[in-house]
C-alpha positions in Angstrom: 0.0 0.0 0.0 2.6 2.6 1.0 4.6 2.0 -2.7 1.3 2.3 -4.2 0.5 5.5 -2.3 4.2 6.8 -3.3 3.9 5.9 -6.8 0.6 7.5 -7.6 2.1 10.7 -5.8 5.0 10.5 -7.8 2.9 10.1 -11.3 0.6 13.2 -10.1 3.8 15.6 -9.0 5.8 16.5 -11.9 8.4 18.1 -10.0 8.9 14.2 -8.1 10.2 13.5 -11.7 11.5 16.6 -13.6 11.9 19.3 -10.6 15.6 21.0 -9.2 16.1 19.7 -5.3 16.9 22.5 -3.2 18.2 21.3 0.8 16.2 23.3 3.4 18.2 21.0 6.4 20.7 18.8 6.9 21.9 17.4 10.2 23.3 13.9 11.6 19.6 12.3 11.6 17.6 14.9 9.6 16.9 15.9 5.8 14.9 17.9 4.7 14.7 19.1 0.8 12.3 20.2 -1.7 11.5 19.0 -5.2 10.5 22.3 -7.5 9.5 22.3 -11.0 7.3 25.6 -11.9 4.1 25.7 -9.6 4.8 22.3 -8.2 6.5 21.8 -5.0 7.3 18.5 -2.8 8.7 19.0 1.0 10.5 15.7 2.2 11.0 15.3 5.2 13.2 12.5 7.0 14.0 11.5 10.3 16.6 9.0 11.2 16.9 8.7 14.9 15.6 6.6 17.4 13.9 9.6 19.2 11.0 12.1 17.9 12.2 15.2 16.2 10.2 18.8 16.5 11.8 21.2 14.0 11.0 24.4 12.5 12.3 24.8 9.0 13.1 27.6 6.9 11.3 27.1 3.8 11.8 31.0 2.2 14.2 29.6 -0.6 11.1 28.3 -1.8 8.7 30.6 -3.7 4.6 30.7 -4.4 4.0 28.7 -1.3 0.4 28.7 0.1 -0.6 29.1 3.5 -1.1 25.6 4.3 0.7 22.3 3.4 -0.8 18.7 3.4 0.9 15.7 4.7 1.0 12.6 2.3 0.6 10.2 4.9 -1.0 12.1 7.7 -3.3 13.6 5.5 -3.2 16.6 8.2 -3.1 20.3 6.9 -0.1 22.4 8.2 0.4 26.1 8.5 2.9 28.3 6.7 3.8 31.5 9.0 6.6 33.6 8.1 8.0 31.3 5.2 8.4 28.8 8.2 6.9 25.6 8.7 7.2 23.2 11.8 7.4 19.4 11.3 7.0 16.8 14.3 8.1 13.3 12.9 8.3 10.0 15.3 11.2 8.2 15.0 12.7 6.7 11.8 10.0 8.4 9.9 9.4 10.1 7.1 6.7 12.7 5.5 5.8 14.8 2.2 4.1 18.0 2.0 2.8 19.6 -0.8 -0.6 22.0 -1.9 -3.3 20.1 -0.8 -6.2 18.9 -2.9 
């Protein structure tokens, strides 16, 4: 189901397949990057610790960005304040934002 869930994503985002990465973090157990290709962006978030990360990441590199993000997997809408968003992930986890539906 997930690869099925990350293919069909992938298929309906062309910047998944065409787009420029630009890095918004990196540390020891973090990335974070997005995929841009004209008006479609990807976030990707990953965590790879054993403990639950909060962050708040930059994201003003990035331009045309709404005011709210959905989450591939948690289907949850997130806010976008001051070119900023803040990400929660468990441990070992990963996420994708992008303009909601």
């Amino acid at each position: 189901e997930h690869t099925k869930i990350l293919g069909n994503f992938r298929h309906n985002h062309p910047s998944l397949r065409y787009g420029n990465r630009i890095n918004i973090e990196i540390e020891d157990n973090f990335y974070a990057f997005a995929m841009v290709k004209d008006d479609d962006t990807v976030i990707a978030v990953f965590n790879n610790s054993d403990d639950e990360i909060e962050i708040t990441l930059d994201i003003s590199k990035l331009k045309n960005m709404p005011n709210e993000l959905k989450g591939l997997f948690s289907q949850e809408m997130m806010n976008v304040a001051d070119e900023k968003i803040s990400v929660t992930l468990g441990s070992f986890s990963s996420e994708l934002f992008y303009k909601g539906d």
